[in-house]
Each structure stands twice: as C-alpha cells, then as structure tokens.
VOKOLKOL-223151 format. One record per residue (C-alpha): x, y, z; residue in three letters. Coordinates in steps of 0.02 Angstrom, whole numbers, always signed. Layout:
! VOKOLKOL-223151
PT     xx     yy     zz code
PT      X      Y      Z  Ala
...
This chain:
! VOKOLKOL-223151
PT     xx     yy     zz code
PT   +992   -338   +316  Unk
PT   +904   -493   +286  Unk
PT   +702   -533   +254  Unk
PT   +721   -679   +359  Unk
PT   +781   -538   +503  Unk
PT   +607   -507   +492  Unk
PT   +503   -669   +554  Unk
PT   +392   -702   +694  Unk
PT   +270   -832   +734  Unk
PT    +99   -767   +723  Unk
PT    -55   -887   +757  Unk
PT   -188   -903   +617  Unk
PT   -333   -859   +730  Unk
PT   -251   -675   +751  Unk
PT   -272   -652   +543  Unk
PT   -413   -554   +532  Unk
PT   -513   -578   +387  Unk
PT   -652   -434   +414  Unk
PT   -622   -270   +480  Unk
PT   -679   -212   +662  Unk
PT   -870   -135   +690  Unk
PT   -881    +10   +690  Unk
PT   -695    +32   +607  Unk
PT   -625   +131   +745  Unk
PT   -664     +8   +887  Unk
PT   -498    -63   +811  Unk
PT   -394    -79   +968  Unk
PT   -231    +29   +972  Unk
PT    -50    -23  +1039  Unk
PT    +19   +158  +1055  Unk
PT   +194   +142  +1094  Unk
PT   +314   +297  +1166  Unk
PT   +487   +289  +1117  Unk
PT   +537   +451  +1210  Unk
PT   +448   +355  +1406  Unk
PT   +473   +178  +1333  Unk
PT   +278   +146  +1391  Unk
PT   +144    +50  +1309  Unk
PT    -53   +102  +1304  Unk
PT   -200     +2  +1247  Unk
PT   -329    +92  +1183  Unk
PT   -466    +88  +1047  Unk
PT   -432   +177   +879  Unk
PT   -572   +294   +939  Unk
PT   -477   +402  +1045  Unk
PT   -348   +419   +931  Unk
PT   -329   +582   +996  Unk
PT   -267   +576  +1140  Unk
PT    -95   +541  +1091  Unk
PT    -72   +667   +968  Unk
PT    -31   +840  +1033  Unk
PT   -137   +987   +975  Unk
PT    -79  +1080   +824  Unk
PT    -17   +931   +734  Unk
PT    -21   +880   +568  Unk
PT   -111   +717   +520  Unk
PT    -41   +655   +343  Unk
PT   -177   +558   +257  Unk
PT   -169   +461    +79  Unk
PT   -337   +477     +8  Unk
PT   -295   +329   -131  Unk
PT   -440   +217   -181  Unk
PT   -432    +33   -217  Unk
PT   -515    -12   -369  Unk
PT   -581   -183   -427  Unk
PT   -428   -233   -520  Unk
PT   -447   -435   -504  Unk
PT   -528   -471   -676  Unk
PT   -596   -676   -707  Unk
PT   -576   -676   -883  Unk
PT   -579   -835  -1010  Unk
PT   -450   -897  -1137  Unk
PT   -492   -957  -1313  Unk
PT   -471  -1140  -1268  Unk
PT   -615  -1090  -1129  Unk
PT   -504  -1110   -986  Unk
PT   -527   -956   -839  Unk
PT   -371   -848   -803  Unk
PT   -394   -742   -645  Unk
PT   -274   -581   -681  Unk
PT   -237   -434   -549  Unk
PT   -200   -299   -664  Unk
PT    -79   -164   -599  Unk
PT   -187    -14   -606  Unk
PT    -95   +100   -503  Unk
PT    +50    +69   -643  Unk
PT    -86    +90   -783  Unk
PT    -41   +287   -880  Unk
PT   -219   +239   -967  Unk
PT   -144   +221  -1126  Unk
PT   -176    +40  -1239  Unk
PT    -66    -61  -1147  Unk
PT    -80   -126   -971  Unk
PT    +16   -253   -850  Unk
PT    -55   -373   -763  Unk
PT    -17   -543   -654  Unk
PT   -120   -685   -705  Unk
PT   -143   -847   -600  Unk
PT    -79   -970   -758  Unk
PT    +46   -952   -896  Unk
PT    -31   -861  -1056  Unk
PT    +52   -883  -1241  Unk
PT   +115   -735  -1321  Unk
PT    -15   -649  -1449  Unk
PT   -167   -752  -1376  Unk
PT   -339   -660  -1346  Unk
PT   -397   -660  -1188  Unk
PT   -616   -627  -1181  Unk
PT   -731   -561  -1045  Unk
PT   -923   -565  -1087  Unk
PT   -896   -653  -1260  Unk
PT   -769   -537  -1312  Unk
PT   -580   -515  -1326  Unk
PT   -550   -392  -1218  Unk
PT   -386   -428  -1205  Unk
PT   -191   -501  -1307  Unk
PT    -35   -535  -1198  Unk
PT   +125   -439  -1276  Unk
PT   +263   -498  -1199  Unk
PT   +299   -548  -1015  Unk
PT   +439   -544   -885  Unk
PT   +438   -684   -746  Unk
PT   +247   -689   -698  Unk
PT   +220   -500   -760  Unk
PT   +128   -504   -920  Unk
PT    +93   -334  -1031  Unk
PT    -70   -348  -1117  Unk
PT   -129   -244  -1280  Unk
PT   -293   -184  -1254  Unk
PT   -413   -220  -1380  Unk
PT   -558   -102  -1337  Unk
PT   -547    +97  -1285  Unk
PT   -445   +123  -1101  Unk
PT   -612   +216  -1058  Unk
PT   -730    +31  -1115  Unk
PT   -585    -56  -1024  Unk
PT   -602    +40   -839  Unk
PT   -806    +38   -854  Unk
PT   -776   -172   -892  Unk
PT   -667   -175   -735  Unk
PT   -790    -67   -632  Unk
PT   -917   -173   -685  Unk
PT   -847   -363   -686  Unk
PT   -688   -328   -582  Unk
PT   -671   -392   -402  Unk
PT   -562   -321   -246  Unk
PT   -405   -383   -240  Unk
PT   -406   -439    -69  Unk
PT   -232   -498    -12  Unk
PT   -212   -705     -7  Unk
PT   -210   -704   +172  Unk
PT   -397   -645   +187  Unk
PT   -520   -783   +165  Unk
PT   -694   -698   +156  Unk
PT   -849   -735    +60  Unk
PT   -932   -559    +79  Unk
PT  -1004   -508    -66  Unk
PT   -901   -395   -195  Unk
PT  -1019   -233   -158  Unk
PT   -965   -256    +51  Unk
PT   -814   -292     +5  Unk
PT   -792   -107   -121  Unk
PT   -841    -41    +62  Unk
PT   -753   -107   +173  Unk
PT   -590   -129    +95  Unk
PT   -581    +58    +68  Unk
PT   -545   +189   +176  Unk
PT   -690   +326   +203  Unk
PT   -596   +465   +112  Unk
PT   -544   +389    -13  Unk
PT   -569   +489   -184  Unk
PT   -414   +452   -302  Unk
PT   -427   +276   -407  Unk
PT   -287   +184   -440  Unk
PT   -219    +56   -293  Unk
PT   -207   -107   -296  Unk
PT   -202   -122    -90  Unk
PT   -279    -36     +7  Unk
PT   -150    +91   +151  Unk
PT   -212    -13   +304  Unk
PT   -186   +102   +415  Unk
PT   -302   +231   +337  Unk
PT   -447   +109   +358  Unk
PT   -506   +149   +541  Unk
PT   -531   +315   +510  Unk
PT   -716   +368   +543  Unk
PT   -820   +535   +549  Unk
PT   -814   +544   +748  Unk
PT   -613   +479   +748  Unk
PT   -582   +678   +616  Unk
PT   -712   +760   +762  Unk
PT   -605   +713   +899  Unk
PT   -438   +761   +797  Unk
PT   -523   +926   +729  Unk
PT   -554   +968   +930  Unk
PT   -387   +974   +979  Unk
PT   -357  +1076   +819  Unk
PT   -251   +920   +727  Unk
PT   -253   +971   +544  Unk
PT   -291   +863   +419  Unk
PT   -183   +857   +242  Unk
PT   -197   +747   +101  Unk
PT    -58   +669    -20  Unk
PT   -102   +524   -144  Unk
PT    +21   +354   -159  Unk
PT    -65   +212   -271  Unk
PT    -31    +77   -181  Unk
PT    +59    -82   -285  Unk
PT    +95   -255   -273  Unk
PT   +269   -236   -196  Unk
PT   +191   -140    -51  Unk
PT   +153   -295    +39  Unk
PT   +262   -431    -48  Unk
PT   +406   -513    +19  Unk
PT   +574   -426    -19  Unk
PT   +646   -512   -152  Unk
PT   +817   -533   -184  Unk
PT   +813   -422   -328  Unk
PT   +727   -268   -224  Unk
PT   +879   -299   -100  Unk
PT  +1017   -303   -231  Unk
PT   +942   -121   -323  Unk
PT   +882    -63   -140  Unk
PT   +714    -12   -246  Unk
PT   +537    -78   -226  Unk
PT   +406    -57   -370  Unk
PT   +392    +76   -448  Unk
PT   +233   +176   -376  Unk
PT   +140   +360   -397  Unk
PT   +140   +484   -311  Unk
PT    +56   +663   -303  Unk
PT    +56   +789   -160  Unk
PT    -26   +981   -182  Unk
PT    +43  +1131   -165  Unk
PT    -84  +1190    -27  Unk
PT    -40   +997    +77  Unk
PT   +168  +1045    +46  Unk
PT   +156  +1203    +87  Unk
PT    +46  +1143   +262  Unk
PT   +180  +1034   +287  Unk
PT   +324  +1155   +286  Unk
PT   +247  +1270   +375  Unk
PT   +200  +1165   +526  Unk
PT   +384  +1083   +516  Unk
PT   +440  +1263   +545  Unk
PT   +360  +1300   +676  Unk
PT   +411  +1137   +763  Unk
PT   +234  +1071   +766  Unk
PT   +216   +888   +752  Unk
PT   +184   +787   +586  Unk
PT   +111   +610   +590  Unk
PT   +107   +503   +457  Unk
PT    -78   +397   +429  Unk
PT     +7   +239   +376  Unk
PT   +171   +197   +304  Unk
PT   +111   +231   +113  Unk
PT    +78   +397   +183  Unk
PT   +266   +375   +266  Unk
PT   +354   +330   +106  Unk
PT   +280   +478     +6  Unk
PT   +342   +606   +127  Unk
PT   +522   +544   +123  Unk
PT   +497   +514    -69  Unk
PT   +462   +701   -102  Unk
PT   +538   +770    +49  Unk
PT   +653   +894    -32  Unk
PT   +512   +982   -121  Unk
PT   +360   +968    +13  Unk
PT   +512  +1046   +127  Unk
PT   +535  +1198    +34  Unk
PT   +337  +1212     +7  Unk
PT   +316  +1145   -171  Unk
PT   +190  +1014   -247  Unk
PT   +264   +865   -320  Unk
PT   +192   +737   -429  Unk
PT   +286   +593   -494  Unk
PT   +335   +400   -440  Unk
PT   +441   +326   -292  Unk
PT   +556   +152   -295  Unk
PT   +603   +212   -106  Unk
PT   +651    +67    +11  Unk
PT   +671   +120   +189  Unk
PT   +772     +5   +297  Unk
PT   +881    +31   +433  Unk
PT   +982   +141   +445  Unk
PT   +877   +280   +391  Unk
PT   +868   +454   +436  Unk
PT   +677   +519   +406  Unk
PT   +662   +700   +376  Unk
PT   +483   +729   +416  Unk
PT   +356   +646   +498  Unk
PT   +386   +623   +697  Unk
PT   +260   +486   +707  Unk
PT   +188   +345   +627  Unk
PT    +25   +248   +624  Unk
PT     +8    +91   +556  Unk
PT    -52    -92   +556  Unk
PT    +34   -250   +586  Unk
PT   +115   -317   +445  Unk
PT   +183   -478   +366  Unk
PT   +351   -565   +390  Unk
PT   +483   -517   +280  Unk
PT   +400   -349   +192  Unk
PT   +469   -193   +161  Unk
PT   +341   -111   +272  Unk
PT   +404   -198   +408  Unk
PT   +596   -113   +380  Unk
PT   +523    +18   +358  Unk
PT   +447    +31   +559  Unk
PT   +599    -54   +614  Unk
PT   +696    +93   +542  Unk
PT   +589   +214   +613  Unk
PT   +599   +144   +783  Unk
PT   +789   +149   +773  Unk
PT   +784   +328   +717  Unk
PT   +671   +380   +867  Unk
PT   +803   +291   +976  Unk
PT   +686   +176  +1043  Unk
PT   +709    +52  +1189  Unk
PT   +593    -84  +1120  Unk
PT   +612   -165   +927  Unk
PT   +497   -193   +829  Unk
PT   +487   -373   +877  Unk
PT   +456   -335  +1047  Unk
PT   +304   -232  +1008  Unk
PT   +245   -382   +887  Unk
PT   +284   -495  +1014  Unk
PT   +165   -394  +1157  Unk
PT    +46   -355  +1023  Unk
PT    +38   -561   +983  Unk
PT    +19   -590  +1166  Unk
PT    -98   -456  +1202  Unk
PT   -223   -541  +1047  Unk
PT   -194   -400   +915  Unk
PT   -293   -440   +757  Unk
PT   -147   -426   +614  Unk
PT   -125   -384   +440  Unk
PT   -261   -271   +328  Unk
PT   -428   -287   +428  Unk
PT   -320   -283   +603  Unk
PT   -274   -182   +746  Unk
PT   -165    -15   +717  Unk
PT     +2    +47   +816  Unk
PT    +40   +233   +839  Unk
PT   +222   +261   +884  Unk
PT   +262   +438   +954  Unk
C-alpha cells in the first residue's frame, strides 16, 4: 500500500501551532464503528465514551530538549536534533544536523568542543562525545531547545514551550516527539475517568524521528520503522491481562501507546513485563490483539501513524475510512497535527 494512498488536502489555517486552553477544551471527533455515528464533543468529557471498568493505556514518555545550536570550527552554526530516545548513554550519540559536517571535525557549544562526527549514513551522523554522557545531558538540559515538528511555527519562549509540548504525566526522558494524543490530558479529564472507575496504566515508548516522518521507500521495502524503546511493568502487564480476561475494555492513549501494546503483546498477554525496542509497522491488513479503542490526533499525509488508524478502522469493520473521518473532521474545522484536536474510535 502506497504513502501517496494516504493524502488529503488540509488548509494551513487548520495547523495548529499552540495547543488548546485549558488542554482538554480540545474538541473531540468520537467516532463508533459498531453504530457508524459521529459525536462532537470537548476532550473534557472524555468519559463519556468509555465504558466503566476500562483500561486507559497511557505512555508517560517525556520530550527532552534534544535540538542543540552548536558552532563549527570555521564559526559557522549547525542546528542538530540529536536522537535521544536512541541514545544507550554511552560516548557516542546520533544525531541529524541541518548542514553537511566533515568526518573527524569538532563541533563546540559555549567555547568548547563538545562534540566530533564519526561517520554518517545519508543525513544521520554518529558523533563521539568529547565530554562525560552525564556533562553532555546537563549541556542539553541547559542549552537544548524542543524539537518542535517543522510544521509548528511558534515563537513562545523555550521554558512555555518545555510545558506545553509535554504531556502532564510525563516522567520518563528520552523522546524526541512528543505522543500527541497524550497531551490533553488534565487533572479534572483522570477525575472524570477515575469516577466511572476507568483504570489508569502506564507503559513507556520514546518517541523517534520516524514516528511522524513520511514512509520512505526503504521502511516499505523492510516493513520496519525506526528502531524505538520500549518498557512496560510487570504490575501495567499484568493489569492488562487481567482486564483482557475478563472482557473489560482496553483503550489505547495515542497510537505510541498503540504500537507498544502490539509490540509486546505476547508477553503483556500472558502477564509479564517487557522491556526492549520495536521496528513495528502497522498497516492494513492487521489484526490487533489488544486494545479495542484508540485515541489519537490528526496526523500528516503519508505517515505511518496514519496506516496505522486506517488499519485499525478496517479491523473494527468500520463503515467510514479514515478519509472520511479526515474529511468531516476538515469540514467540521478540526485543528490538526501535535497541538490539535483528538479522535476516539470505539
């Protein structure tokens, strides 16, 4: 199946380039594939949709400032992203800067090379640290900026930004994106769940580059994306498998949160923890083996997030693709991408 299967014309205006205030007055498109019928709502009432005794699959990742502005000897700036969530904290780290880099040249932040380039594959450069990985992560905390996605133009400053590009439970560092879906979660949005007694589980996915790229023609030829990890307990697989059991619902808080439970499904199935990395790429057809419903933003053309609903949908049996929700949600004034409105399909 084709990227290009994947288009549709989106006007810039619907972009959103800051998140909704308060978070969860993020309008909802919650879509039933079992009626066929449509609700608007506001992310508030979440709830209502999701029957009592569910399970609510959260990834509690955290974005950290991984866009560094560094300098090259000649004195020329080189804006790198550096893949953090690929990082094992050891001396060498990879990173995508904005301009070519020779092989074995320092790279300086704050008067001082921080930094030499390796070796480097396409625009994927690996980088030899030249001070500890601890005095490299305090340099990035301190110097390093979000790395917003291209398509958000914003001139908040970097300390809003740490806020607002982060989701409020968010406790393990590592992504390079932040799982959209998990960012209109708010204190009174868990009250409402925790009413109707809708537990709440955790699992951890750092969040790549290839999460919201294009699909290149490599990723369709090996039928892998990047190469992310992952980590769920034994207390969150064993909550899983025992509400899966019992027939109780399980919803998936984004499609990070989506790719981890089909990654590990075998052991969070049979009740064990798993830690380790995922290449998954869900596309139709696909049978998913645990979560019955999905929340999640709108997404680009052409990415592997967007298979991944469309398979979903087809799995579910649904009446309506997933261009015909895009297309109501476009009509209907949706905001899109990262800071936009959410969908809950049930």
């Amino acid at each position: 199946m084709d990227a290009e299967t994947y288009t549709y014309d989106l006007p810039k205006e619907l972009i959103a380039n800051a998140p909704a205030e308060p978070r969860d007055s993020a309008r909802l498109l919650v879509y039933s594939t079992k009626t066929d019928e449509i609700v608007f709502d506001t992310f508030a009432n979440l709830a209502r949709y999701i029957p009592s005794g569910s399970v609510l699959v959260l990834n509690d990742t955290k974005v950290v400032p991984a866009r560094l502005s560094m300098v090259k000897k000649t004195g020329g700036v080189v804006n790198i992203l550096f893949l953090m969530n690929e990082w094992n904290g050891e001396d060498t780290i990879k990173g995508l800067p904005d301009r070519a880099l020779d092989i074995g040249e320092p790279i300086f932040l704050v008067n001082r090379p921080i930094l030499e380039t390796v070796s480097h594959t396409n625009e994927e450069f690996t980088f030899k640290l030249l001070v500890s990985p601890a005095e490299f992560r305090e340099l990035d905390q301190t110097y390093g900026r979000t790395p917003l996605p291209p398509y958000i133009h914003s001139d908040v400053p970097e300390e809003k930004l740490r806020h607002d590009y982060q989701s409020t439970f968010a406790a393990n560092p590592a992504s390079v994106a932040a799982p959209t879906a998990s960012l209109h979660f708010t204190d009174k949005v868990f009250a409402s769940l925790d009413i109707k007694e809708i537990v709440r589980t955790k699992v951890t996915l750092h969040v790549g580059r290839g999460t919201f790229s294009p699909v290149s023609e490599a990723m369709k030829s090996k039928s892998m994306l990047h190469p992310e990890p992952i980590h769920v307990s034994q207390a969150s697989a064993e909550t899983i498998a025992t509400a899966k059991a019992a027939g109780r619902k399980i919803v998936a808080a984004g499609t990070t949160a989506m790719r981890l439970l089909e990654s590990a499904a075998e052991p969070i199935l049979a009740g064990r923890g798993y830690d380790g990395e995922t290449t998954l790429f869900i596309r139709p057809p696909y049978e998913f083996k645990i979560a019955d419903a999905l929340i999640t933003n709108f997404h680009l053309p052409g990415t592997s997030l967007l298979m991944l609903i469309d398979a979903f949908l087809r799995w579910k049996g649904s009446k309506k693709t997933w261009k015909d929700l895009y297309t109501i949600a476009v009509k209907d004034h949706f905001r899109f991408y990262s800071f936009g409105d959410a969908m809950l399909i049930i």
